[in-house]
N, CA, C and O atoms as a GROMACS GRO file, in nm:
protein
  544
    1UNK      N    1  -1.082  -2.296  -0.138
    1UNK     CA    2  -0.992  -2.224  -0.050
    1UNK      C    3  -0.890  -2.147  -0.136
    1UNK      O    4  -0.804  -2.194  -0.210
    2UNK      N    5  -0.916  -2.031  -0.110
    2UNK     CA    6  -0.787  -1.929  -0.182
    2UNK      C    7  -0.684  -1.884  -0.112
    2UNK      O    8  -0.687  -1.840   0.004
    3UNK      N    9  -0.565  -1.898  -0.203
    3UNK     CA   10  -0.391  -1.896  -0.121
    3UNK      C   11  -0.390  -1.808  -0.208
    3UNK      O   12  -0.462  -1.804  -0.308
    4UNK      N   13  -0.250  -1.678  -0.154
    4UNK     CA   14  -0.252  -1.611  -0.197
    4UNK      C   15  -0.095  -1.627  -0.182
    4UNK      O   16  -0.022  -1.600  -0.087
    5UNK      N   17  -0.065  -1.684  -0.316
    5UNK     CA   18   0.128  -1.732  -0.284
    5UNK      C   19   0.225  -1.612  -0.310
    5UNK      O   20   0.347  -1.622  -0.322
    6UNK      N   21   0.165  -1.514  -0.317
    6UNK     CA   22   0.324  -1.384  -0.414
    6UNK      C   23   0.252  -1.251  -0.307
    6UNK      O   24   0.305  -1.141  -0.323
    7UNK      N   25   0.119  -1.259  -0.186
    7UNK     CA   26   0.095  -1.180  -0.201
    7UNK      C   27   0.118  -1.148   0.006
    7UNK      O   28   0.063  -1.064   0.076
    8UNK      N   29   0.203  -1.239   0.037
    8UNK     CA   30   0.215  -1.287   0.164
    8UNK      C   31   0.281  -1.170   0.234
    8UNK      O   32   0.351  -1.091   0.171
    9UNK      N   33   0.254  -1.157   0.395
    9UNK     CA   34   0.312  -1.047   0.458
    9UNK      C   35   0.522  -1.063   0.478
    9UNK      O   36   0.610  -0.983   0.510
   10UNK      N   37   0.520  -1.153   0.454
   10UNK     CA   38   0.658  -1.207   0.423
   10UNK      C   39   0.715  -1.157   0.306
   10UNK      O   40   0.806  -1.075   0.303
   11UNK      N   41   0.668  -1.201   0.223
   11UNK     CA   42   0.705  -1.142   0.069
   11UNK      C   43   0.710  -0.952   0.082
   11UNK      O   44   0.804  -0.874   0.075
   12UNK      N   45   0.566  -0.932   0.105
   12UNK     CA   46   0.584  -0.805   0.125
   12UNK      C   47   0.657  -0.722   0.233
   12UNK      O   48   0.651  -0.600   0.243
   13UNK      N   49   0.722  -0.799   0.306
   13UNK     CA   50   0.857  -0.691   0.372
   13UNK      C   51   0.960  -0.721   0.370
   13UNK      O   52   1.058  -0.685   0.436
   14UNK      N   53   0.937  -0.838   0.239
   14UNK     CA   54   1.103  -0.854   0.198
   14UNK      C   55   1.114  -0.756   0.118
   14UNK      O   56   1.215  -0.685   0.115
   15UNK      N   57   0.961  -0.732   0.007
   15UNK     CA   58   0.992  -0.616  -0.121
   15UNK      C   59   1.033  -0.495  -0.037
   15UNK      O   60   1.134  -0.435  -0.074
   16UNK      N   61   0.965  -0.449   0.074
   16UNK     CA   62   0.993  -0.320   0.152
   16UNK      C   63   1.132  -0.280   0.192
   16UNK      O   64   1.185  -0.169   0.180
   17UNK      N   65   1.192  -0.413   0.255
   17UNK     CA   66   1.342  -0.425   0.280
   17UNK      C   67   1.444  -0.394   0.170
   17UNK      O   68   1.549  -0.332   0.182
   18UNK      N   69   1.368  -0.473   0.013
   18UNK     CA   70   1.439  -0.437  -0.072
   18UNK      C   71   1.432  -0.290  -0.112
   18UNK      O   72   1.542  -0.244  -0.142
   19UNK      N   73   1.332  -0.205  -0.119
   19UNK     CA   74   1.300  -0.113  -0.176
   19UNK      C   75   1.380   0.013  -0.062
   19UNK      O   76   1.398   0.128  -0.103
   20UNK      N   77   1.417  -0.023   0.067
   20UNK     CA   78   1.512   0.022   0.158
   20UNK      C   79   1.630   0.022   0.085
   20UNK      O   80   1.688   0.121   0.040
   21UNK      N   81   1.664  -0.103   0.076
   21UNK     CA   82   1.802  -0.095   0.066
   21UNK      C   83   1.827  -0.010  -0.063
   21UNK      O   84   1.894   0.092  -0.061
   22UNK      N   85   1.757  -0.069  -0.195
   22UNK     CA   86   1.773   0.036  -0.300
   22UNK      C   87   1.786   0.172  -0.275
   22UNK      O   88   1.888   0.234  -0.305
   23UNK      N   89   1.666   0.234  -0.208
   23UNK     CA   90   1.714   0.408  -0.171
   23UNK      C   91   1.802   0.438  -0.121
   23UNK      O   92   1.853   0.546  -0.148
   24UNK      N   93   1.876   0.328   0.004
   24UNK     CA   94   2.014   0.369   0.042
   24UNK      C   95   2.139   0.312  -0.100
   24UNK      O   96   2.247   0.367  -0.120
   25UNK      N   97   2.102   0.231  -0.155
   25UNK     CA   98   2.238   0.260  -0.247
   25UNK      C   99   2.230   0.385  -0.347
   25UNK      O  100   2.330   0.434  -0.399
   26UNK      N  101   2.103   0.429  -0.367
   26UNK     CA  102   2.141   0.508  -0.439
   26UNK      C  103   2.200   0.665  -0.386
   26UNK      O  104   2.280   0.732  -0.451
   27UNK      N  105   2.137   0.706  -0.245
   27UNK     CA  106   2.216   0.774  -0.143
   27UNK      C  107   2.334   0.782  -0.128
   27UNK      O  108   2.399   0.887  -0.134
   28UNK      N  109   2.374   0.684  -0.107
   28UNK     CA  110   2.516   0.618  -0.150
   28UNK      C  111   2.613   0.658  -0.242
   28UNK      O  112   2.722   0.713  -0.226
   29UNK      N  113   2.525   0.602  -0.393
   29UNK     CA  114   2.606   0.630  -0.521
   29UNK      C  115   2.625   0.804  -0.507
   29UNK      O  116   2.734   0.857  -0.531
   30UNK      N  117   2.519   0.870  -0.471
   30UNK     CA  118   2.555   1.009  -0.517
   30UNK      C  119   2.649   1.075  -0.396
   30UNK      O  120   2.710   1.174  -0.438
   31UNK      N  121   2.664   1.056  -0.312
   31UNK     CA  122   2.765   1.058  -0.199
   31UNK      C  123   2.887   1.057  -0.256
   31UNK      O  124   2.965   1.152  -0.262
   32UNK      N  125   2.899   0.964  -0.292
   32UNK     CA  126   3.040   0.930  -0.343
   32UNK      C  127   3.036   0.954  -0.480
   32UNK      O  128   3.137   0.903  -0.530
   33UNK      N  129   2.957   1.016  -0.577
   33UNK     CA  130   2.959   1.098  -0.705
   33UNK      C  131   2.980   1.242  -0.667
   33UNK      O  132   3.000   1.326  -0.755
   34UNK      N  133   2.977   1.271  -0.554
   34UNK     CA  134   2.977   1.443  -0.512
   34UNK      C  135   3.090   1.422  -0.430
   34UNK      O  136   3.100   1.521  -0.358
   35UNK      N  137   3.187   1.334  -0.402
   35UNK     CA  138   3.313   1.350  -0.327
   35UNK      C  139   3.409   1.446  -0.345
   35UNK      O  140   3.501   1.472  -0.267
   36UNK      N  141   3.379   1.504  -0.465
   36UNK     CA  142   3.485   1.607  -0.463
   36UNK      C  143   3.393   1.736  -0.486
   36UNK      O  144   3.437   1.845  -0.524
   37UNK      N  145   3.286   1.714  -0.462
   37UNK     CA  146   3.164   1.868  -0.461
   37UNK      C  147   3.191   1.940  -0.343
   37UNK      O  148   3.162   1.910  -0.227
   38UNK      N  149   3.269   2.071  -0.402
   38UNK     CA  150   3.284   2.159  -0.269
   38UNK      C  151   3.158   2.212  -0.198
   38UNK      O  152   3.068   2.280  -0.246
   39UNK      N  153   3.171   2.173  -0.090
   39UNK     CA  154   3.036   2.214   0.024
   39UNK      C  155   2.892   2.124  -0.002
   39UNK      O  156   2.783   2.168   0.035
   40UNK      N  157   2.908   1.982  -0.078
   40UNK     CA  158   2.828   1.890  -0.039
   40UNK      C  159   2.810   1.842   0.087
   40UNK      O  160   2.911   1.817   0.154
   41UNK      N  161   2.706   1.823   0.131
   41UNK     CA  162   2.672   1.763   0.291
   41UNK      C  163   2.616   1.622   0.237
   41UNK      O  164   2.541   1.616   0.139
   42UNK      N  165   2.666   1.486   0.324
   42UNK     CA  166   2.648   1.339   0.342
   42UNK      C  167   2.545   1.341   0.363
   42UNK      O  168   2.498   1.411   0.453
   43UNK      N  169   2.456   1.241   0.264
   43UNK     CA  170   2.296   1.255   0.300
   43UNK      C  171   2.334   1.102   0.332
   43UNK      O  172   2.423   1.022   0.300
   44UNK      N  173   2.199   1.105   0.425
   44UNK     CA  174   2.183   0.936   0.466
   44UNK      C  175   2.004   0.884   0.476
   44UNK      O  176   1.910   0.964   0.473
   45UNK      N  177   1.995   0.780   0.485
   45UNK     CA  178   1.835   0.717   0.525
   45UNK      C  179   1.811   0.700   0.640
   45UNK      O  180   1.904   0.718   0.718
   46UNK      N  181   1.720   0.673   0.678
   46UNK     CA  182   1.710   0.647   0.833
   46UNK      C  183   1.704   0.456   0.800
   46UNK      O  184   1.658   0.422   0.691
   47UNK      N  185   1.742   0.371   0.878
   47UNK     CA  186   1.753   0.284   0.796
   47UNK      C  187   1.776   0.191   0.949
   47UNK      O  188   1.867   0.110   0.964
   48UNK      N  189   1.679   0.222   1.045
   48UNK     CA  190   1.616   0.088   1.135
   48UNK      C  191   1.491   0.068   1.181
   48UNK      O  192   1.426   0.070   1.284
   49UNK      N  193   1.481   0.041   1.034
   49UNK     CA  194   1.330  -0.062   1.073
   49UNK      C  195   1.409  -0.190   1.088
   49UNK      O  196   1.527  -0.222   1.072
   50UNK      N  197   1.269  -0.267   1.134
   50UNK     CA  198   1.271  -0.388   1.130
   50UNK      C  199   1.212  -0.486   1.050
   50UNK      O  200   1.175  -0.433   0.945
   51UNK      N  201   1.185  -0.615   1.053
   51UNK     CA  202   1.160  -0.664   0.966
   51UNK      C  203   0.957  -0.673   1.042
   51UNK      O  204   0.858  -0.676   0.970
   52UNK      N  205   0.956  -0.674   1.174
   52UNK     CA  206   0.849  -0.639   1.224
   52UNK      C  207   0.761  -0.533   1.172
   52UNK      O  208   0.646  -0.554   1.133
   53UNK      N  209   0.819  -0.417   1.174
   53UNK     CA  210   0.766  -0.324   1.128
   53UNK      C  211   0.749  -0.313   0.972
   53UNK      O  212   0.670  -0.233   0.922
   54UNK      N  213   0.828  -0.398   0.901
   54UNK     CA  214   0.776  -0.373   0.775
   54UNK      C  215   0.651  -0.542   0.724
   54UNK      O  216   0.614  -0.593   0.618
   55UNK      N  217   0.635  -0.562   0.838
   55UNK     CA  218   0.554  -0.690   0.846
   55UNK      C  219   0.422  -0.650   0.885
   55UNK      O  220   0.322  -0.681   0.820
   56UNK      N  221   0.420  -0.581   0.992
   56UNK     CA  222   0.227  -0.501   1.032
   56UNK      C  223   0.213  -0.482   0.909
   56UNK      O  224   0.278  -0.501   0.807
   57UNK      N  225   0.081  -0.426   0.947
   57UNK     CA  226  -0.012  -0.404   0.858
   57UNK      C  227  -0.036  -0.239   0.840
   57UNK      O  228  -0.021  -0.156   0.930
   58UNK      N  229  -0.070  -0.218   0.728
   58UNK     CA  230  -0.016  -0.082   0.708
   58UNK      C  231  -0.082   0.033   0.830
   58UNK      O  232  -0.021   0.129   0.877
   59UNK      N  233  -0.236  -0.013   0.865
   59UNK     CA  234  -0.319   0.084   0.947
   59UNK      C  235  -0.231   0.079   1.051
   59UNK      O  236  -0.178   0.186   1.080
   60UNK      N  237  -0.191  -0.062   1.141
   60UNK     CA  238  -0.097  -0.056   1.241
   60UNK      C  239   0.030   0.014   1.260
   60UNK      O  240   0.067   0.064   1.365
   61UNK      N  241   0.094   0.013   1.150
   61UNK     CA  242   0.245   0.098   1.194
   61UNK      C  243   0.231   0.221   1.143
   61UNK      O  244   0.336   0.286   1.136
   62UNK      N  245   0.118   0.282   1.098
   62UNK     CA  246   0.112   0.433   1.072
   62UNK      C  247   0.013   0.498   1.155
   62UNK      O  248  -0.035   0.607   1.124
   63UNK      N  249  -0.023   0.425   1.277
   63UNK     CA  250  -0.064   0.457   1.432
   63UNK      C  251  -0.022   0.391   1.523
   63UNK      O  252   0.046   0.288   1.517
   64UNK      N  253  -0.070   0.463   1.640
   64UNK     CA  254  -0.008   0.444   1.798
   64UNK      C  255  -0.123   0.392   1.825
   64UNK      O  256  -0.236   0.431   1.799
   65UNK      N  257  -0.050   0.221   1.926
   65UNK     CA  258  -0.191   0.149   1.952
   65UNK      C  259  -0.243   0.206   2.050
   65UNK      O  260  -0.173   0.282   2.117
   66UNK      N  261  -0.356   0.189   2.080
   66UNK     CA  262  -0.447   0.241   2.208
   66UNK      C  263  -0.494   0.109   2.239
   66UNK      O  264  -0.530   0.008   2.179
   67UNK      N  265  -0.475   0.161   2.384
   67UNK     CA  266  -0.494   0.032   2.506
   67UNK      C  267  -0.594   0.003   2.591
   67UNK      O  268  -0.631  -0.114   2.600
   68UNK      N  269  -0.672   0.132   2.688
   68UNK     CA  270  -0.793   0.162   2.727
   68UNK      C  271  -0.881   0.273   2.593
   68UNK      O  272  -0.842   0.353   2.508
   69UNK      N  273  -1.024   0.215   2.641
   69UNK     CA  274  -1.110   0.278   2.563
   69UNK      C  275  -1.092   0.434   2.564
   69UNK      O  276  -1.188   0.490   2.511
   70UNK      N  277  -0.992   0.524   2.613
   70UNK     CA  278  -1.055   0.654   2.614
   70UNK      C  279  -0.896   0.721   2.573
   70UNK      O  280  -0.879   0.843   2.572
   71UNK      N  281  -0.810   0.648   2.548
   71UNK     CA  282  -0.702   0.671   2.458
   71UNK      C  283  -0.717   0.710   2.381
   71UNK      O  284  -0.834   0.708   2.341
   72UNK      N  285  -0.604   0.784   2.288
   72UNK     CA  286  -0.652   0.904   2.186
   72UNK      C  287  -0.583   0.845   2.076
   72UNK      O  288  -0.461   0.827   2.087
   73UNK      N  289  -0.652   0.807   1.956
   73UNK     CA  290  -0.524   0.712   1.811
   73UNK      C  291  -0.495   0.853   1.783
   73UNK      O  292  -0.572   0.950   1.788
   74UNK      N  293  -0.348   0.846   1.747
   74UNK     CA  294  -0.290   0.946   1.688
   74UNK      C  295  -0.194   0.848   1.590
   74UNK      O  296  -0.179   0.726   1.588
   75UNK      N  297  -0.129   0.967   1.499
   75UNK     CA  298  -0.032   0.920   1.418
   75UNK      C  299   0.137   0.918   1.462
   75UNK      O  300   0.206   1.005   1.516
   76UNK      N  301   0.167   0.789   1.418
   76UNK     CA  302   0.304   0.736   1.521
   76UNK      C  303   0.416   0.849   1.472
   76UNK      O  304   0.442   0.887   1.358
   77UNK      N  305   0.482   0.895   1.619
   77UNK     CA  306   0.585   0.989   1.655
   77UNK      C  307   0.722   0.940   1.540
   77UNK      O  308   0.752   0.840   1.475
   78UNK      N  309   0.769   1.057   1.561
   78UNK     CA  310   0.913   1.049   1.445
   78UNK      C  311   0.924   1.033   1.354
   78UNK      O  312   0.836   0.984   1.283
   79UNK      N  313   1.053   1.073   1.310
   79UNK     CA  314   1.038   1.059   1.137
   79UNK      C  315   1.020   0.971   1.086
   79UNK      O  316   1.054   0.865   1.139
   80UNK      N  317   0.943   0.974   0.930
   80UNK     CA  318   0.960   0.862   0.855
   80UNK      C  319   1.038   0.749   0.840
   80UNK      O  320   1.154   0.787   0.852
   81UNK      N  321   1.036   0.653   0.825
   81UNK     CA  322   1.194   0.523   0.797
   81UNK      C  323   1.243   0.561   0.715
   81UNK      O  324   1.360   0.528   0.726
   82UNK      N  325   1.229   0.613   0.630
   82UNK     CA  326   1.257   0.591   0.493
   82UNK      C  327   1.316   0.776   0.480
   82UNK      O  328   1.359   0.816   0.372
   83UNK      N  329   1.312   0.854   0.582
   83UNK     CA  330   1.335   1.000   0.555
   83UNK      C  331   1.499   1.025   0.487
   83UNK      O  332   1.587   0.973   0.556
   84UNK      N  333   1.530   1.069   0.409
   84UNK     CA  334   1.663   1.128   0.412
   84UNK      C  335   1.700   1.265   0.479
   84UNK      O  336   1.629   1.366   0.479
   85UNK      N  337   1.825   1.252   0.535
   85UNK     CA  338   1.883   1.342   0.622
   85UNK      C  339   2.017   1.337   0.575
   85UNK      O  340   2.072   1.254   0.502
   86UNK      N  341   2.080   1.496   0.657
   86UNK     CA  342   2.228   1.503   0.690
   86UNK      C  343   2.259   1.473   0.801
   86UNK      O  344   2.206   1.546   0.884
   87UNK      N  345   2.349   1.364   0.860
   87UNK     CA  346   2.414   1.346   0.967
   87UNK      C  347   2.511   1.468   1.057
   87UNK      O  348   2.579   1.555   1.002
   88UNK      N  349   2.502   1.454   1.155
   88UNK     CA  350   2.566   1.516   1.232
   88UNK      C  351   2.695   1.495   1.274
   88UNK      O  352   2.732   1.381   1.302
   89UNK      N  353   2.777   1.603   1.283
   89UNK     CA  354   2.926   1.558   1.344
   89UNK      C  355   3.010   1.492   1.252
   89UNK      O  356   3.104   1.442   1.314
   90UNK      N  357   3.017   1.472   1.132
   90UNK     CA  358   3.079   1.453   1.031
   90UNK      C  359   3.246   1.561   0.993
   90UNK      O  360   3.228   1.680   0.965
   91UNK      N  361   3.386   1.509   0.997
   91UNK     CA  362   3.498   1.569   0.982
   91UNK      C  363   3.450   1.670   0.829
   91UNK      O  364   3.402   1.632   0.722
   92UNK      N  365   3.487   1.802   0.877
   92UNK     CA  366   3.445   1.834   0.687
   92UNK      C  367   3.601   1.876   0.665
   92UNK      O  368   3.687   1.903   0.749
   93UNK      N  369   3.605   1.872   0.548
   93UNK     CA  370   3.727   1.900   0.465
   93UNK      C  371   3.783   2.038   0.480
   93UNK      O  372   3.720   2.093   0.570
   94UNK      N  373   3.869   2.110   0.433
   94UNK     CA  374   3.859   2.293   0.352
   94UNK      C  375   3.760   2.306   0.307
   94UNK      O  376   3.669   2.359   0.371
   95UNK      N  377   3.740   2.260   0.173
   95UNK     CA  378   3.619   2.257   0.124
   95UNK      C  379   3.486   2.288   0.108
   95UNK      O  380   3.412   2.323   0.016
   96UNK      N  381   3.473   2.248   0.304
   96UNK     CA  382   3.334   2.218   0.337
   96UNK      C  383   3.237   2.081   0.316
   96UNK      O  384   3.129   2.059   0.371
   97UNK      N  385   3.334   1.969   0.190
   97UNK     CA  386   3.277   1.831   0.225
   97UNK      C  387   3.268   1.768   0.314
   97UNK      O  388   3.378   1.766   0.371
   98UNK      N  389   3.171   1.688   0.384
   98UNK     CA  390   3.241   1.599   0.461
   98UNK      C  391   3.219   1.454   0.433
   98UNK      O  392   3.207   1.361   0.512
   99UNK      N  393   3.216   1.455   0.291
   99UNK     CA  394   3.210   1.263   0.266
   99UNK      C  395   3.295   1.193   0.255
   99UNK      O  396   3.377   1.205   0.164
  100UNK      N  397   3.301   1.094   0.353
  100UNK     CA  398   3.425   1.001   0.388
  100UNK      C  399   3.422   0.867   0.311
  100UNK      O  400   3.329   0.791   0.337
  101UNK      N  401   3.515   0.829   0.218
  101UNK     CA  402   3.502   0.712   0.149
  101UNK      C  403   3.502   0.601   0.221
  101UNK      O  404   3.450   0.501   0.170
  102UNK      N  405   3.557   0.591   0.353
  102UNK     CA  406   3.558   0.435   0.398
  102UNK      C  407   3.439   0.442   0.476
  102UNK      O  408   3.425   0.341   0.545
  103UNK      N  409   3.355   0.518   0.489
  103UNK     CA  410   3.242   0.534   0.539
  103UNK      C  411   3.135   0.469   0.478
  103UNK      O  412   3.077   0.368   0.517
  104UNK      N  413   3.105   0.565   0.338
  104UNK     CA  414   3.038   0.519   0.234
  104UNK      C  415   3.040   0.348   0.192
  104UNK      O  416   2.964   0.253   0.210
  105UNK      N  417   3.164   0.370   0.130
  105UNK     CA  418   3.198   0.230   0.065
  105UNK      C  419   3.148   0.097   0.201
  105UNK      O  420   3.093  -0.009   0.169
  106UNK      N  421   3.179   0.131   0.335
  106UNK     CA  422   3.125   0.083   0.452
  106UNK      C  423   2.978   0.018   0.446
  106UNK      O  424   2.941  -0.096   0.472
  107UNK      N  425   2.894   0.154   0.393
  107UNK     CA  426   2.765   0.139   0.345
  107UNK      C  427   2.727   0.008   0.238
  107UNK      O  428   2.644  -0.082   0.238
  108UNK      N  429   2.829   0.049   0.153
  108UNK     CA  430   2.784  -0.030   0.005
  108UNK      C  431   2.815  -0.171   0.066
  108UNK      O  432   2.722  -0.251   0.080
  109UNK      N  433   2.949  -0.204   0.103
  109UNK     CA  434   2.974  -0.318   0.190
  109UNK      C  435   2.813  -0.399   0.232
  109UNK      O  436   2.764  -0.493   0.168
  110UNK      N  437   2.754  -0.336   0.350
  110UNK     CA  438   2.587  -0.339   0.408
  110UNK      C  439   2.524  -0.380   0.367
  110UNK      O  440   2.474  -0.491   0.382
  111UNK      N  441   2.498  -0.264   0.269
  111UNK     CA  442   2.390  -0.298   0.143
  111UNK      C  443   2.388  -0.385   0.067
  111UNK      O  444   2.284  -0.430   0.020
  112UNK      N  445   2.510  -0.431   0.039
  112UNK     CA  446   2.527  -0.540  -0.057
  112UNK      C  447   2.496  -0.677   0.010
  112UNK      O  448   2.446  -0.768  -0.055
  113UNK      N  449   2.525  -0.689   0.131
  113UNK     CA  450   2.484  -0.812   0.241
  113UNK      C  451   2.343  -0.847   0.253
  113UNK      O  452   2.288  -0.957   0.264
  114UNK      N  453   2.281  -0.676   0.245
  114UNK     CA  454   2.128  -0.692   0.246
  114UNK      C  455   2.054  -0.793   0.124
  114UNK      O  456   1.980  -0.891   0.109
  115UNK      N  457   2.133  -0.689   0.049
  115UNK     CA  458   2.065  -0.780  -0.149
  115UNK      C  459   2.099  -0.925  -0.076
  115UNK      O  460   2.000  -0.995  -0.051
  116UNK      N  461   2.188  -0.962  -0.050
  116UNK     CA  462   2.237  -1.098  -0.101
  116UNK      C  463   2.136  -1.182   0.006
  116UNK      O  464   2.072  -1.282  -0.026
  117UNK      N  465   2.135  -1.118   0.145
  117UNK     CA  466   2.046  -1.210   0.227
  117UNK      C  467   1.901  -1.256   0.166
  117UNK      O  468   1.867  -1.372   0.142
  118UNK      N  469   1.832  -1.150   0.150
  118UNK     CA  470   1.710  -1.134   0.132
  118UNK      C  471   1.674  -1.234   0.002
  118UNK      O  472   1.581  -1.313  -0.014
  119UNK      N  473   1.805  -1.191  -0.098
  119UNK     CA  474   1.797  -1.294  -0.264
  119UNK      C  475   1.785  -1.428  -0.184
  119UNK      O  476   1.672  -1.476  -0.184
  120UNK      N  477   1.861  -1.482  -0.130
  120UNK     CA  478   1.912  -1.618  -0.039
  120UNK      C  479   1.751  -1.674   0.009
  120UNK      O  480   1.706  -1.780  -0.033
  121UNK      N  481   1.670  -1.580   0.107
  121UNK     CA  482   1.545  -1.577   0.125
  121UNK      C  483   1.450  -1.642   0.067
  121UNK      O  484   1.385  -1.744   0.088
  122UNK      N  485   1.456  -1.536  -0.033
  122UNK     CA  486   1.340  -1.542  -0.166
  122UNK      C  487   1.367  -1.661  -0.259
  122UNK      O  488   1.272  -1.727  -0.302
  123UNK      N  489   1.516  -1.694  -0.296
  123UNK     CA  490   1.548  -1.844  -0.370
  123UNK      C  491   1.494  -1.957  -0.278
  123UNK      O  492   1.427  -2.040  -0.340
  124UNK      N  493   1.506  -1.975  -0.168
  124UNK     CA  494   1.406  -2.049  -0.028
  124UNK      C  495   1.285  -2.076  -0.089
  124UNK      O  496   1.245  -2.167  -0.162
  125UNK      N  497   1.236  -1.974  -0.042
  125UNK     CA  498   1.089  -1.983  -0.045
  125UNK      C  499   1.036  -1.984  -0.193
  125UNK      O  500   0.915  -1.968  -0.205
  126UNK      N  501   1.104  -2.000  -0.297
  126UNK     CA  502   1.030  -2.050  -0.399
  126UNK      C  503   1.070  -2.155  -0.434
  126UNK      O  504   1.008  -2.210  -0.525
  127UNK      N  505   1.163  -2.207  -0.388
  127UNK     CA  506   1.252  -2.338  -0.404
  127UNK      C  507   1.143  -2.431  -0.362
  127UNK      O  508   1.094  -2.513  -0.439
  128UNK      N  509   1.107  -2.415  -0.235
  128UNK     CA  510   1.008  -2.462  -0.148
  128UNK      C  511   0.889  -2.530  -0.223
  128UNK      O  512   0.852  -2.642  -0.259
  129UNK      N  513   0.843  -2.371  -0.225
  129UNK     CA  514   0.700  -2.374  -0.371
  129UNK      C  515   0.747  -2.451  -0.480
  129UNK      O  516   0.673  -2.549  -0.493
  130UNK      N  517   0.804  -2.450  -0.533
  130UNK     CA  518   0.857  -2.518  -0.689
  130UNK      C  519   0.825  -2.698  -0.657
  130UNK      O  520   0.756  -2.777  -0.722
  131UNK      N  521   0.937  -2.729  -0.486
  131UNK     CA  522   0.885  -2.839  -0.472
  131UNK      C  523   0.784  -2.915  -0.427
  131UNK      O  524   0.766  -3.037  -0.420
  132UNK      N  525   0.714  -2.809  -0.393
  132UNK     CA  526   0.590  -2.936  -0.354
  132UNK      C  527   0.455  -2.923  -0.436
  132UNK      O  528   0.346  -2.974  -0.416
  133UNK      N  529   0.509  -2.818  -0.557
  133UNK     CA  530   0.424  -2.823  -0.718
  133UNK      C  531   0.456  -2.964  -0.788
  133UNK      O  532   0.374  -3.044  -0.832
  134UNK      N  533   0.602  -2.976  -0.787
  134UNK     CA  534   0.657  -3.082  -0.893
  134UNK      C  535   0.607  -3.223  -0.746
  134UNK      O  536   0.595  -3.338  -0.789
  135UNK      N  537   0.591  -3.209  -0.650
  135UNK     CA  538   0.564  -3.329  -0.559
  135UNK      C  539   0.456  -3.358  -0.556
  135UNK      O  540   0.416  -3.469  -0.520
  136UNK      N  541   0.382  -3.261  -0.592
  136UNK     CA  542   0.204  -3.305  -0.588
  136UNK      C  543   0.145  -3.377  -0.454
  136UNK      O  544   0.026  -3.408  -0.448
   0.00000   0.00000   0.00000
């Protein structure tokens, strides 16, 4: 019987979650490296998935299920998760900036909750594994 311990749908949408959150900090970092860039626009991620959706399976969440036989598979509506954009309705400066530090830093706040949950997670579940190697 083959286990496949590192290669689990769990594991893999924790890496996905992580690999989220990374693109938004780095979104982030340059946000607030261009704070004083006259006529920079606030880029952001799209950044609600779920942990569901990064749990299917890849054929599944990059189509629309079909229900009766004569349904048409197409490829699932809206943007990417992962798309970067400019937000809308944002105060802009003179300038023309409109990146708001307690906004941002708001973000990093987030993001940083994310790392820490997910680390919290992953120390779990190998904690787990570790003990019932050494328990035999």
């Amino acid at each position: 019987m083959y286990m496949d311990l590192f290669g689990s749908k769990t594991l893999n949408a924790m890496e996905g979650y992580m690999d989220r959150l990374s693109q938004r900090q780095k979104i982030v970092a340059s946000n607030l490296a261009n704070i004083d860039t006259p006529g920079f626009k606030t880029k952001e991620i799209s950044f609600h998935a779920t942990m569901d959706e990064l749990i299917a399976a890849p054929d599944q969440s990059a189509k629309l299920r079909t229900t009766r036989e004569r349904h048409i598979e197409g490829e699932a509506f809206g943007p990417p998760a992962n798309m970067v954009f400019e937000p809308q309705g944002l105060v802009e400066r003179a300038d023309r900036n409109n990146v708001d530090i307690d906004r941002e830093m708001a973000k990093v706040s987030e993001t940083t909750f994310g790392y820490s949950m997910i680390t919290q997670m992953l120390r779990g579940k190998y904690q787990k594994l570790a003990s019932s190697i050494n328990e035999r």
